[in-house]
N, C-alpha and C positions, 0 to 999 in steps of 0.2 A: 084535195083534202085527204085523198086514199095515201099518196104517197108518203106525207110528212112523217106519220110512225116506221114508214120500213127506213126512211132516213134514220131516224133518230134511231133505229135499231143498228143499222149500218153503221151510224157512228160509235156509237157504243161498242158496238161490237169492235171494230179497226181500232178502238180504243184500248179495249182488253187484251187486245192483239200484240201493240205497241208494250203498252205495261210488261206484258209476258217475251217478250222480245228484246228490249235494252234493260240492262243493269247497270249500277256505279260502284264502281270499284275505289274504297277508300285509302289515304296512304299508308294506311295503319294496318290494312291485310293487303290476303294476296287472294285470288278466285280460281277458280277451276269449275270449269265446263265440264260437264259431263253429260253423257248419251247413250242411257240404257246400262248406265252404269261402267262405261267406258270412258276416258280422260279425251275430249275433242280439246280441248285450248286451256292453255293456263295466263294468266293473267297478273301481270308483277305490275303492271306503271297504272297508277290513278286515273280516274277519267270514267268518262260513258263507254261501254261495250255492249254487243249485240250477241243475241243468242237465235239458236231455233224455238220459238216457242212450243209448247207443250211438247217437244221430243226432247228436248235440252234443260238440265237444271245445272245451278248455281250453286257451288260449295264456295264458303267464306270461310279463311284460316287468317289467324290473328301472325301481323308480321312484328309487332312487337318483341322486346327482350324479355323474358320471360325468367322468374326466379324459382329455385326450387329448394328447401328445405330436407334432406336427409334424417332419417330418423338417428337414433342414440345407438354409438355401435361400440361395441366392444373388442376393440384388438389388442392382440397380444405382441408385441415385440420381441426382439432376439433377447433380453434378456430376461422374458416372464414376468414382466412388470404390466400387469393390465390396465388400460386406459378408456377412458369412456370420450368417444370422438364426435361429436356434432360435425359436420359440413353440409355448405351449402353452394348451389352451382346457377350462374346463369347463360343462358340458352335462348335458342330462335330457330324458328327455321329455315334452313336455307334452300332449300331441294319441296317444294310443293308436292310434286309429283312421286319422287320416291315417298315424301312422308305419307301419301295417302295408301301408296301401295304398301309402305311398310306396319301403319298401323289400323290400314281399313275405316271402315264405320266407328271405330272410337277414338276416333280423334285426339283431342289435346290429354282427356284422361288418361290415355292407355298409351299417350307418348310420355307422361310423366310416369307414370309408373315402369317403365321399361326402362329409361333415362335411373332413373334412383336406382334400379338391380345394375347397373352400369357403374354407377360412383362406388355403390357399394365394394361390390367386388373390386375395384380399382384401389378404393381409401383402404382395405382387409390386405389385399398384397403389397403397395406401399410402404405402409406402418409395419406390418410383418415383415421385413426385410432389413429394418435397420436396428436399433435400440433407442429406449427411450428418450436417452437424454437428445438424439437429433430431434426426435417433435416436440421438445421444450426447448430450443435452441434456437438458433440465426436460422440451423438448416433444415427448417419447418420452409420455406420460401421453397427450396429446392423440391422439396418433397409433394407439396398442394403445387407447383406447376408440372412437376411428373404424371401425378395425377391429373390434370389436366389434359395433358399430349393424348394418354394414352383414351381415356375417356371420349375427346374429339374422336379419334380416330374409332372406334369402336359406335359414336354414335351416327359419322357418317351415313351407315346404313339404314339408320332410321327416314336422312332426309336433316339432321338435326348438327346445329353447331355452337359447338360449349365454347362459350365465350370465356369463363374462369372459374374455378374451383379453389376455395376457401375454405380452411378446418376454424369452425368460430371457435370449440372449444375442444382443448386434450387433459384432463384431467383424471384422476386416479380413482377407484371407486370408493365409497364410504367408509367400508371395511378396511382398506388398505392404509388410510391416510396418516393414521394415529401411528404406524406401524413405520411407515414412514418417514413422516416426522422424525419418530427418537431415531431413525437411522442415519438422516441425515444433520441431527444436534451432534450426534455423538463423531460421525464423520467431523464436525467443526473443529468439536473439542479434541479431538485427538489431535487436527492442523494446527490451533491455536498453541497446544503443550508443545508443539513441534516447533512451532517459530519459538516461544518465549526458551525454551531449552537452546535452540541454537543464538538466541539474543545473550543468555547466558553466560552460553561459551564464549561467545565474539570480546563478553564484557571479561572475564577473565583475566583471556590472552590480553585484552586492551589493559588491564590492571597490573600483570604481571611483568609485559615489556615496558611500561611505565616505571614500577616500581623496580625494575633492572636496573634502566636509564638512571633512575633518582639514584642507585644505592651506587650506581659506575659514575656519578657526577661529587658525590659529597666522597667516595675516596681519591679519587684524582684530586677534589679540595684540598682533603687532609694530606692525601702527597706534598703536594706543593708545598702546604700549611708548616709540614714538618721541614720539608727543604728548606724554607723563609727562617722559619725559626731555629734552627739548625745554624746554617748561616748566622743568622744574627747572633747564636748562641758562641760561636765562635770568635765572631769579631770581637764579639764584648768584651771574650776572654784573652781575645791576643793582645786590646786596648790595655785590659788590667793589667795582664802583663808587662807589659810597655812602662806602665807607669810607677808597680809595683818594682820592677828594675832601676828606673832612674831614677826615684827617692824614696827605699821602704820606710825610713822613718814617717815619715810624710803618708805615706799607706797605711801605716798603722796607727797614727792618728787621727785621719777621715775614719776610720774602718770604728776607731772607737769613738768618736763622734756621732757615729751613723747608731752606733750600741747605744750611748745613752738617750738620741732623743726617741728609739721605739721603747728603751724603758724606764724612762721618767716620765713618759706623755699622760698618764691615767691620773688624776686627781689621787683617789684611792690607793695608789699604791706605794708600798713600803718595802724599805729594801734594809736587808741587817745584815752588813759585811765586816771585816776587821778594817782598820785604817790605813794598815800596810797592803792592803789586797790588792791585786794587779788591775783591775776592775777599776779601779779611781785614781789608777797610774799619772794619769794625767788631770788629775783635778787636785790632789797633792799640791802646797805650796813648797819651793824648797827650802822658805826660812827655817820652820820647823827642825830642818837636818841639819842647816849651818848653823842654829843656837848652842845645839848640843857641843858641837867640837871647837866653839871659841871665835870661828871665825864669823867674820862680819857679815850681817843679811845681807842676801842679794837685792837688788829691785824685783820687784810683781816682777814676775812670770805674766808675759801675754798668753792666751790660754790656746794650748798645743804648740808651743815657744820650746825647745830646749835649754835648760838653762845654761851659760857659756861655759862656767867650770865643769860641768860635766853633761861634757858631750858625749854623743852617743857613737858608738862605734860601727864604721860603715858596712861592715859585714855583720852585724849583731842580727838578729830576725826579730821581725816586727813584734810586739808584745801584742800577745791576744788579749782582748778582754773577759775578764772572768766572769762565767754565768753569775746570775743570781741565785745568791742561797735560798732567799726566803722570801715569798710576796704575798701579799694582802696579811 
């Protein structure tokens, strides 16, 4: 009966013993042993591990990716254009050992706060290096992975490895933006006068080698136009010719035929000539003429017939017809 309490102390105890002895290490950290404040073992793969109890404790560090938020920064670029820069980076740690030597007893705080004085200074010589319109641009990619290189490398020494570094925002400050704006309307409008001015021009020259073409097509026309009719004006002349030669009588009577039907055509019109007038030469009967001297009427006259006693002489010139004295 004496002994069952020293057991059940003994087991208890070996119990406490155990507890204070093995630990579990999850996938999600990493451990590290330590012994009087000295690093004995560190511990990356999941699972049960043993320790010295009460000489040896247990530090748990988170093996997760870890994000970090930068505050609101202010950099100036090559051209004095100020920008207010949000970035953001995420991180882990890869080195247990270094991280503890590097940030001691404060842990994950005092790694993120060292980590941010790192992008800091990284995203302030970056952005100061080029001009604005890069970190409004494609070659913002180039610039947040610059930042990145240099960053990794500098946080090495923590123990610590930046996975990526992202600017969420590059905007202008409040003050500047109105300022801005009209700078960049009026930049527009100056490019717009510039195209519609050289659309201008273009339309011009396109109106004036147009209307060249037009004015060098309708006189080669009227070249032609005049050589056609030229020609034709000639032939006409050399047919009348032709035919005024081989019977003027005959010429002078078409020619006065042609007289009376443009002026007898008009209803209206009246004409007051003498009877003898050369103008109705040939509308004259020649009875009239034979009465007087005794001899015997001719027959009708066919109209533009010469009468056979008097014939017309072959070299006579054709009789013009005589204007009109008087019309309407």
């Amino acid at each position: 009966m004496t002994r069952a309490p020293i057991l059940i102390a003994i087991l208890l105890a070996l119990v406490f013993v155990a507890m204070n002895a093995f630990f579990t290490v999850d996938e999600r950290e990493r451990a590290m042993v330590l012994q009087f404040g000295q690093v004995k073992a560190v511990k990356n793969e999941p699972g049960l591990a043993f320790k010295v109890p009460f000489i040896q404790n247990v530090v748990f560090y988170d093996a997760r990716i870890q994000g970090l938020d930068t505050d609101k920064l202010e950099v100036t670029p090559l051209d004095d254009r100020r920008l207010i820069v949000d970035a953001f980076a995420r991180w882990r740690i890869a080195d247990v050992q270094q991280f503890r030597r590097a940030v001691g007893a404060g842990g994950m705080t005092a790694a993120t706060q060292r980590l941010q004085a790192i992008l800091t200074a990284n995203v302030r010589e970056a952005l100061g290096a080029v001009r604005s319109e890069a970190v409004l641009s494609a070659d913002r990619v180039g610039l947040m992975n610059r930042i990145r290189d240099e960053a990794r490398q500098e946080a090495k020494a923590l123990g610590i490895d930046v996975i990526d570094v992202r600017l969420k925002r590059a905007d202008l400050p409040e003050e500047n933006l109105q300022a801005t704006f009209e700078r960049m309307k009026a930049e527009r409008v100056r490019e717009a006068t510039d195209e519609r001015a050289r659309g201008q021009e273009a339309a011009q020259r396109t109106r004036a080698q147009a209307d060249r073409t037009a004015l060098e097509i309708i006189s080669e026309a009227d070249r032609d136009a005049n050589i056609v009719r030229g020609e034709a004006d000639a032939e006409r002349n050399r047919i009348l010719a032709g035919a005024y030669s081989a019977d003027q009588e005959f010429f002078a009577f078409m020619r006065s035929m042609d007289a009376y039907r443009k002026a007898l055509t008009a209803k209206n019109t009246t004409i007051v000539l003498g009877p003898d007038g050369d103008f109705f030469n040939y509308l004259n009967s020649p009875r009239s003429a034979r009465a007087g001297s005794g001899e015997p009427p001719a027959p009708p006259a066919i109209e533009g017939e010469v009468a056979p006693d008097e014939p017309a002489p072959a070299d006579a010139a054709p009789a013009e017809p005589a204007p009109a004295d008087a019309a309407n």
